[in-house]
Each structure stands twice: as C-alpha cells, then as structure tokens.
C-alpha positions as CSV (number, residue, x, y, z in Angstrom):
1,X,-16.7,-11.9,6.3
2,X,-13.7,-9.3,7.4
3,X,-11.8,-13.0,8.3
4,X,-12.2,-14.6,5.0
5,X,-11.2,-11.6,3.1
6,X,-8.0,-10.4,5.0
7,X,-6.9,-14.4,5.0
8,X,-8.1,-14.2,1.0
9,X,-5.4,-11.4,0.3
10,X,-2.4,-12.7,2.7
11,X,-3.3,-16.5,2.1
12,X,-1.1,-16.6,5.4
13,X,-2.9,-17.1,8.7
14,X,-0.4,-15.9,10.7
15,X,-0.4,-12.2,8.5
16,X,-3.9,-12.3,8.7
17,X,-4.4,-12.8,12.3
18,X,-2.2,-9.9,13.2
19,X,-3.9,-7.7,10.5
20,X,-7.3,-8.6,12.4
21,X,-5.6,-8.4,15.7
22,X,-7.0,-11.7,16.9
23,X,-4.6,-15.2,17.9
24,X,-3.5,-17.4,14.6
25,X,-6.0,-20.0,16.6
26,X,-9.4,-18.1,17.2
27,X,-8.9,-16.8,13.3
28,X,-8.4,-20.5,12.1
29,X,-11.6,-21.3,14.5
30,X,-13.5,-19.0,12.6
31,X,-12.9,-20.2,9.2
32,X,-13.8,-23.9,9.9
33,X,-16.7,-23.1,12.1
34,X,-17.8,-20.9,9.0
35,X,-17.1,-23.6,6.0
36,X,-18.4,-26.1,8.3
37,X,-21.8,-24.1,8.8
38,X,-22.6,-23.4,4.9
39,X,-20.7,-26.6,4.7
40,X,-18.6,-25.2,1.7
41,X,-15.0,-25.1,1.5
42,X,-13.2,-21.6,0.7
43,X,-9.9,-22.0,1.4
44,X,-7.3,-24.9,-0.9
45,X,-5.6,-26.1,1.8
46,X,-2.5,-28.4,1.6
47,X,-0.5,-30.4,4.8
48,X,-2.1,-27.4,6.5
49,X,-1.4,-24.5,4.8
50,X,-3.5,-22.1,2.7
51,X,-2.6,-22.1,-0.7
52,X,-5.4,-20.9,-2.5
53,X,-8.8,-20.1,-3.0
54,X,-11.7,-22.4,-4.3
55,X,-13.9,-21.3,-6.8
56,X,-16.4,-21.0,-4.0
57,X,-14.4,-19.2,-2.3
58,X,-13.8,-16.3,-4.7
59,X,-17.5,-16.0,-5.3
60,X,-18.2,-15.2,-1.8
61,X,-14.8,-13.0,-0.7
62,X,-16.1,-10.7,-4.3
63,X,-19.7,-10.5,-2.5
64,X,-17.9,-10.0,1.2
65,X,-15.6,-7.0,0.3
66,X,-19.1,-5.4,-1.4
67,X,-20.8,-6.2,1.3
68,X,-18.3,-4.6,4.0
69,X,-17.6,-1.4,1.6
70,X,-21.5,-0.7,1.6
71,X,-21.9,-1.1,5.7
72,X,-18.8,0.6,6.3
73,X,-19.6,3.6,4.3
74,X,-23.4,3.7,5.2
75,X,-21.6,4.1,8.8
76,X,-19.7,7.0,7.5
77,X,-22.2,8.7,5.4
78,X,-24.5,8.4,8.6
79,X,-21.4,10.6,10.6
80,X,-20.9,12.9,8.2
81,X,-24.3,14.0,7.9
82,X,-24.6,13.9,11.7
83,X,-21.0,16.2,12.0
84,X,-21.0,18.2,8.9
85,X,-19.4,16.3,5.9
86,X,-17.3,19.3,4.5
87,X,-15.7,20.4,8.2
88,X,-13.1,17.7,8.2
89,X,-10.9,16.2,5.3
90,X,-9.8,13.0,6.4
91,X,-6.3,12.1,4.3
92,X,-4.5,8.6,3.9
93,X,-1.0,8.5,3.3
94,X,1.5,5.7,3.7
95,X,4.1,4.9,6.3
96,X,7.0,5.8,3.5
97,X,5.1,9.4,2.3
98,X,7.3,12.0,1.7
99,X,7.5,14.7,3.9
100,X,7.0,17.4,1.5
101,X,3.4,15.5,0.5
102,X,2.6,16.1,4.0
103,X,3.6,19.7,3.8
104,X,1.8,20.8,0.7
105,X,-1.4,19.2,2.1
106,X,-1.3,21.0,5.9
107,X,-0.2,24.3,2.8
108,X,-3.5,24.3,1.3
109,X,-6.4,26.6,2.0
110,X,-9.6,26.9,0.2
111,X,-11.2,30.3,0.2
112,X,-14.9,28.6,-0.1
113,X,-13.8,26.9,3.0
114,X,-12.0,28.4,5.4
115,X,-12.9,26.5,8.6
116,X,-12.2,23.2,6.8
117,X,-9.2,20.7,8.9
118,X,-7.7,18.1,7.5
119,X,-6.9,15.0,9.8
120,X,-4.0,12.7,8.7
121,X,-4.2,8.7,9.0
122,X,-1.2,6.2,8.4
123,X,-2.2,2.7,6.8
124,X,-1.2,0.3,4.4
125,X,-2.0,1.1,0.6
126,X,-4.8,-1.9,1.0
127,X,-6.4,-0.8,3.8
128,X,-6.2,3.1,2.3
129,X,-8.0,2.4,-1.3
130,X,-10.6,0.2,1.7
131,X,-10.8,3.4,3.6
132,X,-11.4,5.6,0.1
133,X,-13.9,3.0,-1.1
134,X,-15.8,2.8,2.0
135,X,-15.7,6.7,2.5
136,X,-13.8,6.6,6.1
137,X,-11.1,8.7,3.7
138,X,-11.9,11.2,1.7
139,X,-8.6,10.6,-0.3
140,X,-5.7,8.6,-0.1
141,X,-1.7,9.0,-1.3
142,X,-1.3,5.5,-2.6
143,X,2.1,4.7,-4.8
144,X,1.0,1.6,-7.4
145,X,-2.5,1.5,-6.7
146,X,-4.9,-1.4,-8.0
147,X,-7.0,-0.4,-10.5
148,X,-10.4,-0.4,-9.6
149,X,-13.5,1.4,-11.4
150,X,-14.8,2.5,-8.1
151,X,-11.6,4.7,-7.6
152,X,-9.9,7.9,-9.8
153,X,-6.4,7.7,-9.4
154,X,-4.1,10.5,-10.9
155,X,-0.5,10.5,-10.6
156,X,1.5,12.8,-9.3
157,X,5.3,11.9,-8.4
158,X,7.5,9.1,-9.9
159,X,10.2,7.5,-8.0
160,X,12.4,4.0,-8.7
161,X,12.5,1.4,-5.5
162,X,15.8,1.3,-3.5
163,X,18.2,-0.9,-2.0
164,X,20.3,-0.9,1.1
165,X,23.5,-2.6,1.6
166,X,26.3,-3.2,3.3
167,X,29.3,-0.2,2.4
168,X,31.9,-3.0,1.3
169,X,28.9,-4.7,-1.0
170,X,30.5,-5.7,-4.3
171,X,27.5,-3.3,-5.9
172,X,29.2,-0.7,-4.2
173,X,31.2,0.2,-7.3
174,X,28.6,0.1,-10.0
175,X,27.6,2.9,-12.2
176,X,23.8,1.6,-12.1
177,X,22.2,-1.1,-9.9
178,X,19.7,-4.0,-10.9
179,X,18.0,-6.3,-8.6
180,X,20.3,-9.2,-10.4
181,X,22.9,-7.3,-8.7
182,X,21.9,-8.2,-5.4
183,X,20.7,-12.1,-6.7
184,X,23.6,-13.6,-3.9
185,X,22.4,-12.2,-1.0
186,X,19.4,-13.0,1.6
187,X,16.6,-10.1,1.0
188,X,14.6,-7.9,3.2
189,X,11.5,-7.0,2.0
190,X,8.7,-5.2,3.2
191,X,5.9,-7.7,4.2
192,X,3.2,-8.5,1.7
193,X,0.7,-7.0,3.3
194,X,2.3,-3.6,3.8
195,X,1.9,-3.2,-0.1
196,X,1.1,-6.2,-2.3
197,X,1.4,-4.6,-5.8
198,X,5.0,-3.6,-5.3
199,X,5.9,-6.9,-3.6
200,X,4.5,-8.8,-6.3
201,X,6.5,-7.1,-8.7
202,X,9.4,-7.4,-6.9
203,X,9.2,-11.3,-7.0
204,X,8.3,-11.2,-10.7
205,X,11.0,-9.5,-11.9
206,X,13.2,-11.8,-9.7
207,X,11.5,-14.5,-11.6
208,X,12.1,-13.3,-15.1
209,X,15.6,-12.5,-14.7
210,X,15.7,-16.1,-13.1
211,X,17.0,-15.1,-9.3
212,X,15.7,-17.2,-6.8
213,X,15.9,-15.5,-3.9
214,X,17.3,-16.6,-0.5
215,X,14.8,-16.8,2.7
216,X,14.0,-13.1,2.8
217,X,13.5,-11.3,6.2
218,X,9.9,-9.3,6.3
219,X,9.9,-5.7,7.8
220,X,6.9,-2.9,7.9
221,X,9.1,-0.1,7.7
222,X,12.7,1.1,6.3
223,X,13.9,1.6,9.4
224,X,13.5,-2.2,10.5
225,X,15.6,-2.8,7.3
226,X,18.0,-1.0,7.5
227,X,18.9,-2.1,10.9
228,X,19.0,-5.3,9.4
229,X,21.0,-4.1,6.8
230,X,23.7,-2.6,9.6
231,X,23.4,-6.1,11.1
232,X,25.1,-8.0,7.9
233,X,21.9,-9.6,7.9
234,X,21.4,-9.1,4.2
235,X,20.6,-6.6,1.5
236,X,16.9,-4.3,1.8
237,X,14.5,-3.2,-1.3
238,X,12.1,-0.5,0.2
239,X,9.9,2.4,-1.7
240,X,11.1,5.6,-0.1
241,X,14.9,5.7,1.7
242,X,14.0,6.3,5.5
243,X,15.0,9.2,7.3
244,X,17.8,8.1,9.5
245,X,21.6,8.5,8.6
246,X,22.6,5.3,7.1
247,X,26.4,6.4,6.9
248,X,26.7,6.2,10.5
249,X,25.2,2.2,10.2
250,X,27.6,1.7,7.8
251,X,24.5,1.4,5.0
252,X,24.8,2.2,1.5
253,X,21.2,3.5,-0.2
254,X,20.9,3.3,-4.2
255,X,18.2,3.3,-6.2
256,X,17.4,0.3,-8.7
257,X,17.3,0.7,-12.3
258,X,15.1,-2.0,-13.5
259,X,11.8,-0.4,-15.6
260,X,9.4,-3.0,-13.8
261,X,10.3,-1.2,-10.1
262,X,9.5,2.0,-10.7
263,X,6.2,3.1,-9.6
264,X,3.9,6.3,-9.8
265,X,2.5,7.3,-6.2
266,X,-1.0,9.0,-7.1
267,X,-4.0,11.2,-5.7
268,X,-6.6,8.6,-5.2
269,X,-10.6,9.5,-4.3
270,X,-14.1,7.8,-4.9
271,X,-14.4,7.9,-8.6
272,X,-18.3,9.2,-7.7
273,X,-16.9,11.7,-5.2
274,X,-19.8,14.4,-4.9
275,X,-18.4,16.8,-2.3
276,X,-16.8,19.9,-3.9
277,X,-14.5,20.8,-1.0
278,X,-12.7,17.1,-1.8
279,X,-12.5,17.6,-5.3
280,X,-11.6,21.0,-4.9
281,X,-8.5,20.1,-2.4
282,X,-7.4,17.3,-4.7
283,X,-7.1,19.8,-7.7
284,X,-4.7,22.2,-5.3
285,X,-2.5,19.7,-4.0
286,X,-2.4,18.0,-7.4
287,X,-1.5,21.8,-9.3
288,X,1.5,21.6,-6.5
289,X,2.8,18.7,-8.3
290,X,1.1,19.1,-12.1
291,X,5.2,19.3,-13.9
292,X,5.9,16.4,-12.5
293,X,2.9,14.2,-12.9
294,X,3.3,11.0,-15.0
295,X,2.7,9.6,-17.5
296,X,2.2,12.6,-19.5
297,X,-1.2,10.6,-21.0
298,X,-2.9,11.0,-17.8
299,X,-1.8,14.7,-17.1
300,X,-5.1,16.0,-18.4
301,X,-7.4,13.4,-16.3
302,X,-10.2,15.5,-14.3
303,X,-11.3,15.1,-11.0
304,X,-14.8,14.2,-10.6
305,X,-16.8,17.7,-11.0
C-alpha cells in the first residue's frame, strides 16, 4: 500500500523508489505483481511511463493512505501510552525553517510541564502533515500546507519565494523581479517531492504567463542550488535563501514579486488534538509570532481546546 501511494504522489518511479529507499526495479516488481494479483490496473501507463492514475486506482490509494494513517498512529498511540504521552513533544520542521522558529520552540517552557522535551525531526512537508496525521508528530512547521479536515493549520509567518542568479544576470538591475524575468534561462528547482504545493505553483504561474521553461535541474536543498547557480548552470527558485555567503559564489539572491509565490508557513496539529500540553505549546510559540500572522481573517482561529 506504502508503494502505490508514494508512486501515486510522484507519478515517477525513479522519485518514488528513492522515497521508499528500495531499487527503481524491486518497486516496479511490486506494482505489477500487485495489479496482476487483484488483476486490476492502478497506474495509466504510456511507452512505459506513469502518467496517471485509473479510476481504480484512486479508489484504492484514498482507502491505502486511511489505512496506513490508522496503523501508523495505532502504533504511536500504543508508545505513548507505554512512555508517557505528555513527556516528549515531538516537532516537524522543514529542511528550509528558519532559525529563529527553531529558537522560539527550544525558548518555550510550560509551567504545568516542566519536565516536558521537545525532540526535533527534518522531513519533507508531505511526509510532516503524514507524521501529524498519523500522530508520530505532535506538530509540524509546514509553509503551504494542503488543506485537509483532519489537520488545523494557523499561520504564522509570510514570506515571497526567491531566486538565485548569476551577479552579471540581466535581472541584476531591476527594481522588482518576476519569474518572467528569468523565462530565458534553464531552472533549478527543488524536486517535487520535497514540497509539491509550491512546485505546482511554480509551474502554473509559468504556464499562465506562458514561459515554457528549459530542462530544469532538481535539488533537495538551497545549498545544492546555489552551487549550481555558481556553476553558470542556470538560475534557482527556493523557499527560504540558505545560509551560506552567496557573494563569495558570485550569487545574487532576490525575492520574486509575483502574488501566486508567496506562501504562508503555518503551526499545523491534528485538528482532534486532545493533549493539553500540545495545544498549550502551540498557543506559546504561536503568541511569539501573533503580529505577524496572516491573513488577518485567520488571526482569531483557536487551537483545539
């Protein structure tokens, strides 16, 4: 079931495999063996090549991510009760989090819980509102999450996408920068699977403003691209600008000014989150940030009592 779903989202065996850190042929094995033993086929295939789901197919990968939320958190549930559900807070972030996230979290100390640790975990913003669904997290910093009526998301920090170029780019010289602006060169993106909301939108807004990009290069982090970037070997759109000195890799770092690529990072948890000491700990670290949140229509949203 894990199989069908992670090859349902990336619709790329090759991402998939290395998401389920199996070969590109055992993975493929699977699939066929499984289609071929219900004798129903999930996957639109064409000259080899998954395009699509079937109808089938998105019947049973609906029922399969149920299904592995419920065992996964009946796994969890079981732990907690063995260990003490309320001594550890186990926190999600992103590989692009801001530093100063990670700062007011390790800040914050509850009086009704004094001996309560937090314990930090890096994944992608899939596999985070997975870990928060299932209950392996008890909650998540997640920029664009998906909306989902299992989760409460509230926002807390607003922030445009970026781009990194070359220092003698033509964009160099502009007051404000657009992804159009960047339409003639090759593209270095983050891989889908890193974050597929904000790579979707990236390729949408491409598409209505009628760019069609070059062969982009994938990365997983802003590092990777802007080594790429210092390489001449085109032009990078990240979420958060990376921590190294891009001066000295002759890297220029703007933000982009188009509406559809800026994106609200939010506090996500269970929406039917019972433990106090969770919602109590979101409410502290999201009073850190409560000027800031966005939009001002969702400043008032509660946390599950």
């Amino acid at each position: 079931m894990q199989a069908v779903v992670v090859l349902a989202e990336e619709l790329n065996f090759t991402r998939a495999a290395h998401i389920l850190r199996i070969s590109q042929p055992a993975l493929s094995k699977q699939i066929n063996e499984l289609e071929d033993q219900y004798q129903v086929r999930l996957f639109v295939r064409e000259k080899g090549r998954i395009i699509d789901l079937t109808d089938a197919g998105r019947a049973f990968v609906e029922e399969a991510r149920s299904a592995l939320f419920h065992t996964e958190r009946a796994i969890h549930l079981a732990r907690a009760a063995h260990e003490g559900s309320d001594s550890v807070l186990m926190v999600g972030h992103s590989h692009h989090a801001r530093q100063e996230w990670i700062a007011t979290i390790l800040a914050i100390r509850l009086p009704l819980y004094p001996k309560l640790k937090v314990r930090f975990t890096t994944r992608f913003a899939m596999e985070l509102l997975r870990g928060v669904l299932a209950g392996d997290l008890s909650l998540a910093l997640v920029t664009a999450p998906p909306e989902d009526a299992q989760i409460t998301a509230v926002p807390f920090a607003r922030a445009p996408l970026y781009a990194a170029f070359p220092e003698d780019h033509p964009a160099v010289h502009k007051d404000r920068l657009f992804l159009r602006d960047l339409s003639g060169d090759q593209w270095i993106l983050f891989a889908r699977q890193v974050h597929p909301v904000i790579h979707d939108a990236i390729v949408e807004t491409a598409r209505l403003e009628s760019i069609a990009p070059k062969d982009a290069h994938e990365t997983f982090t802003a590092q990777q691209a802007v080594y790429l970037v210092s390489e001449h070997a085109g032009v990078a759109i990240f979420a958060e600008p990376p921590s190294v000195d891009c001066r000295l890799r002759g890297v220029t770092i703007r933000p982009l000014s188009d509406k559809s690529l800026c994106f609200d990072t939010c506090l996500i948890m269970r929406a039917d989150q019972g433990s106090r000491a969770v919602n109590e700990f979101g409410r502290a670290f999201l009073k850190k940030y409560a000027p800031q949140r966005l939009p001002a229509r969702q400043m008032d949203l509660p946390l599950p009592a």
